[in-house]
C-alpha positions as CSV (number, residue, x, y, z in Angstrom):
1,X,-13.2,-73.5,-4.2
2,X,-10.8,-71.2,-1.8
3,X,-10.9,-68.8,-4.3
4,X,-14.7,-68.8,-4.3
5,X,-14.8,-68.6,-0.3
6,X,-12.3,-65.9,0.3
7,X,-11.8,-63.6,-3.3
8,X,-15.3,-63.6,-4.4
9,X,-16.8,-63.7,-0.8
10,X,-14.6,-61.3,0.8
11,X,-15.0,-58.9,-1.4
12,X,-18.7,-58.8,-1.9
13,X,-18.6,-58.5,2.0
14,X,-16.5,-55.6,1.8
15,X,-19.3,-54.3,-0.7
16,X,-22.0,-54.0,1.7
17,X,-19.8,-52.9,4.8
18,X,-19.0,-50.2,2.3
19,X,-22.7,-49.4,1.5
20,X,-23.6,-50.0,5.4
21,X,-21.2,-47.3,6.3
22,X,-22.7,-44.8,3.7
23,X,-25.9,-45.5,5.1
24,X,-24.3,-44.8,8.1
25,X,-23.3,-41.7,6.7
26,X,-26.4,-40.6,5.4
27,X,-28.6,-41.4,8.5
28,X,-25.8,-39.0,10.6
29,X,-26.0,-36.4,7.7
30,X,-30.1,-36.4,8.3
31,X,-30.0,-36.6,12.2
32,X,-27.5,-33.7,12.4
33,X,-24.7,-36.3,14.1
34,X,-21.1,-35.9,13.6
35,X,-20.9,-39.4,11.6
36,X,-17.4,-39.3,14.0
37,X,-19.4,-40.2,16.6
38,X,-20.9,-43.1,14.7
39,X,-16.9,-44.2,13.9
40,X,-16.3,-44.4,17.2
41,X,-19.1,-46.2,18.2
42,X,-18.6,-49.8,20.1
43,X,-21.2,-52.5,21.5
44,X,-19.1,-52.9,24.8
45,X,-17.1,-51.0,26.1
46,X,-13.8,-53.8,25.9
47,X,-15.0,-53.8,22.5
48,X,-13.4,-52.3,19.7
49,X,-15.0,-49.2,17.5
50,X,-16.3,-48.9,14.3
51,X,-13.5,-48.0,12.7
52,X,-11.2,-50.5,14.4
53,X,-13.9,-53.4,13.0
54,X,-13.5,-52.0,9.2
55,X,-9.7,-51.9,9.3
56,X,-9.6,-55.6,10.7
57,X,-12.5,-56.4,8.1
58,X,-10.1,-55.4,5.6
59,X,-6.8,-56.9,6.9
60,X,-8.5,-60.4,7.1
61,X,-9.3,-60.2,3.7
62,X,-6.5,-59.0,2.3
63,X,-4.5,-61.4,4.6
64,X,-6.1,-64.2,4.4
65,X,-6.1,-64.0,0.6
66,X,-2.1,-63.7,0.6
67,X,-1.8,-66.0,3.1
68,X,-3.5,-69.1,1.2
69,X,-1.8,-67.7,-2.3
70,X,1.9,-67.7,-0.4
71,X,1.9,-63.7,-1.5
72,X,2.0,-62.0,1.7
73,X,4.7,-59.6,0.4
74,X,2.3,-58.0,-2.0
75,X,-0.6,-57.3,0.1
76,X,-1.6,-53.3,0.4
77,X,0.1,-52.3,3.3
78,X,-1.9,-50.2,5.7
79,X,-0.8,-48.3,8.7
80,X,-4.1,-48.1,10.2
81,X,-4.6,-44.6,10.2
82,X,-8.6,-43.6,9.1
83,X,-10.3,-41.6,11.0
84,X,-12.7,-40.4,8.1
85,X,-15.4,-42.0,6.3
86,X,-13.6,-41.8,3.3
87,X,-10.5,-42.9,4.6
88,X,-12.6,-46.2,5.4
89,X,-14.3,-46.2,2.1
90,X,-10.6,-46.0,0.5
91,X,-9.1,-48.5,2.3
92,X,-12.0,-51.1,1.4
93,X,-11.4,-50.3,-1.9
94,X,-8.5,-50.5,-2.5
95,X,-8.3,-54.3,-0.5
96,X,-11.2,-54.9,-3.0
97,X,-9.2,-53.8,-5.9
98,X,-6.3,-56.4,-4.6
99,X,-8.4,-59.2,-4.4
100,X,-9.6,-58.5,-8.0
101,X,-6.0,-59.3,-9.0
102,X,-6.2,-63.1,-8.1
103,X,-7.6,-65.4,-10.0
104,X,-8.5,-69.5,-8.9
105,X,-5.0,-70.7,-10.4
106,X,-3.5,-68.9,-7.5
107,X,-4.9,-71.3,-5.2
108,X,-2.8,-74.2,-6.5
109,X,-1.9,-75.8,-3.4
110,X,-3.3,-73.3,-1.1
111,X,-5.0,-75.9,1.1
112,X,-2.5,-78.1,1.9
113,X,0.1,-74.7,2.1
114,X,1.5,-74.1,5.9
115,X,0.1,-71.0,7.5
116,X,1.3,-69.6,10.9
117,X,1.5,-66.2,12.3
118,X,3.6,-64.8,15.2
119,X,1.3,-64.2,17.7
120,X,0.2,-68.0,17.1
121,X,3.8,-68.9,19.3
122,X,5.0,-71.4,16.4
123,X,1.7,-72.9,16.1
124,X,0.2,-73.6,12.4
125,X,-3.1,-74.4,10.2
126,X,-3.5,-75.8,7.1
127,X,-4.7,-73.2,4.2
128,X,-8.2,-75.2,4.3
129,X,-7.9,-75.3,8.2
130,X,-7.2,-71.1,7.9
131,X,-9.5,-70.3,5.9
132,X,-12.3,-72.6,7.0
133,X,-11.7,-71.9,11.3
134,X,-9.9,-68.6,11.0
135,X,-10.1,-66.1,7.8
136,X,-13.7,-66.8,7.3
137,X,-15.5,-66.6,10.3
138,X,-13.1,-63.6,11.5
139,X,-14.2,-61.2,8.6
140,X,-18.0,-62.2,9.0
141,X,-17.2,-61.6,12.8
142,X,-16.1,-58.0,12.5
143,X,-18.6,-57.0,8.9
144,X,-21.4,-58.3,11.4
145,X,-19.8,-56.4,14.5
146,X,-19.4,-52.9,12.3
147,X,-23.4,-53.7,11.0
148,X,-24.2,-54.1,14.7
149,X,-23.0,-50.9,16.0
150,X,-24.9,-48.8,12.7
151,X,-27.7,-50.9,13.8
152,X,-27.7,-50.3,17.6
153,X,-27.3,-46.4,17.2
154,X,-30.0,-46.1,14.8
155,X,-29.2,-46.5,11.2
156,X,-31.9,-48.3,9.4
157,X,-29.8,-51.2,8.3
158,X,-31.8,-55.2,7.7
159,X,-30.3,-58.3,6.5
160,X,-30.6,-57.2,3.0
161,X,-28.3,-55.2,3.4
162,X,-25.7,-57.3,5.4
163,X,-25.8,-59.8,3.1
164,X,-26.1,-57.7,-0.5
165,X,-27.1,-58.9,-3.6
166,X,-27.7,-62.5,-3.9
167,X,-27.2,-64.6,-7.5
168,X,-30.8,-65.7,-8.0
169,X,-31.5,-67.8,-10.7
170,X,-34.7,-68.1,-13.0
């Protein structure tokens, strides 16, 4: 089920916050914006930018995946450099093209594993606990923060998009 929530749901979500940000790209292309202003875009000013939400978007996913698998040594290391569009659009797929290496067997024991970060002073979760109050709801947080800030400077974005294609059934 872990492998459902975070491999399968991450990286869908990274889907669509790549398509939002090419929409993003298009609507600045037919305004005559420099999409740059659109990358560095925030809701509130303490907030962070657009490009800051993408990057964490990605490092939650690709985190959080290694994390609950116990292979935090062979996530994609990135040093947080974009600026570009297509730096961004690289960087998402590229943590997409990690997560496709995992498969559900490499969740044996990830709810039950011990999960702790230094800026958590000692402090741990449980893999279920992490994913569940942490992973999850942090890289909904910033897709839906990025999708906000396209949204509230004009790009014609709906829920559709946010949440992408959905598995209908017949």
């Amino acid at each position: 089920m872990l492998y459902d929530l975070t491999v399968v749901q991450f990286s869908k979500m990274l889907g669509n916050l790549s398509a939002i940000l090419q929409k993003g790209a298009a609507f600045a292309d037919a305004k005559k914006i420099d999409v740059t202003v659109l990358l560095n875009s925030r809701l509130a000013p303490d907030q962070f930018h657009l490009i800051r939400q993408v990057q964490i978007a990605c490092d939650t996913a690709k985190l959080g995946v290694a994390r609950l698998t116990g292979k935090v040594e062979s996530a994609p290391v990135h040093p947080d450099t974009e600026t570009t569009l297509d730096e961004l659009l690289k960087r998402i797929e590229s943590v997409r093209e990690y997560l496709a290496g995992f498969s559900p067997e490499d969740f044996q024991g990830a709810e039950e594993r011990t999960i702790s970060q230094p800026r958590w002073e000692g402090k741990y979760l449980t893999g279920l606990e992490f994913a569940i109050q942490h992973a999850i709801p942090n890289i909904y947080f910033h897709v839906t923060t990025a999708y906000s800030i396209l949204r509230h400077n004009g790009v014609d974005l709906g829920k559709k998009d946010y949440l992408g294609p959905m598995p209908y059934k017949m």
